[in-house]
N, C-alpha and C positions, 0 to 999 in steps of 0.2 A: 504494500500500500504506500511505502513513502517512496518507492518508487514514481507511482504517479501522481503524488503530491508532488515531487521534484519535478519531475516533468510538466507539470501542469503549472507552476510558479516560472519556468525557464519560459512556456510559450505564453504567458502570461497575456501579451499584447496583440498577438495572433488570435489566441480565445477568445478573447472577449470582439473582436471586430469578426471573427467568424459568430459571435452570438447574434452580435446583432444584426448580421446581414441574413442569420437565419428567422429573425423573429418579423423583421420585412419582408421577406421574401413569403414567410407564411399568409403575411396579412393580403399580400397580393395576388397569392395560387387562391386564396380563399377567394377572394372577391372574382377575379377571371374566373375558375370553376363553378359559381354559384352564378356566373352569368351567363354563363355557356349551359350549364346543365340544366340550374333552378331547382336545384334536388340540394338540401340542406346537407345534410347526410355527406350526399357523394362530395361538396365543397370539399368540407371539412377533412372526410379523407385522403383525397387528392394533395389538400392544401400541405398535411402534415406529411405524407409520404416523400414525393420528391422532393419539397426543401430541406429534410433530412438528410437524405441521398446529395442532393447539391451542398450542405452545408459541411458534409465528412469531405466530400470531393474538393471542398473549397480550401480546406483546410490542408490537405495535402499536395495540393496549387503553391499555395503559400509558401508552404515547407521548400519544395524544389526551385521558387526563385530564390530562396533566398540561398538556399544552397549553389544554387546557378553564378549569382550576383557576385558570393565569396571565392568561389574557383576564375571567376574572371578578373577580381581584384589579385587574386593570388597568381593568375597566369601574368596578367600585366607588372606586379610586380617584379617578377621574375625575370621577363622580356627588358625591362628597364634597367634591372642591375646588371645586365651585359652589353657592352660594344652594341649601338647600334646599326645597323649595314643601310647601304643610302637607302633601299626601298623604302626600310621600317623609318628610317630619316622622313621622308617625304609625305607617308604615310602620316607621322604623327603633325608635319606640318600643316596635312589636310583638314586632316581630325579638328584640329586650333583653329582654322580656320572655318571650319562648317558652327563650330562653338560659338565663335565670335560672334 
């Protein structure tokens, strides 16, 4: 269990912005389902099923940019603490420049 206590305090800021895009997203499957169908019932379970499903998925979205984000800070580091050859030169001139 303190297992995922830990882990649940690490993605701390993840959770809770995956909360609340799930408690939005419910309020909106409900309201579309309940105007498409007019069946109370089938709204409601529509509404809680796939934002469920979207809100697991969403959160594992998250997880892999961010992982994405640090393997590309860590390649660029790496590229930078070596010689750079005129391509990568040029390249980062471009870069600067599209920045600007």
């Amino acid at each position: 269990m303190s297992r995922i206590r830990a882990a649940a305090q690490r993605h701390m800021p993840t959770l809770a912005k995956t909360g609340s895009y799930y408690v939005i997203h419910i309020c909106v499957a409900a309201l579309v389902a309940y105007a498409v169908t007019g069946n109370l019932l089938a709204s409601l379970t529509l509404s809680l099923l796939e934002p469920t499903v979207q809100a697991v998925a969403f959160f594992f979205h998250e997880k892999a940019w961010e992982r994405a984000l640090v393997r590309r800070g860590t390649a660029q580091a790496r590229s930078s603490s070596s010689a750079p050859s005129a391509s990568s030169a040029t390249r980062s001139t471009s870069t600067l420049a599209l920045k600007a």
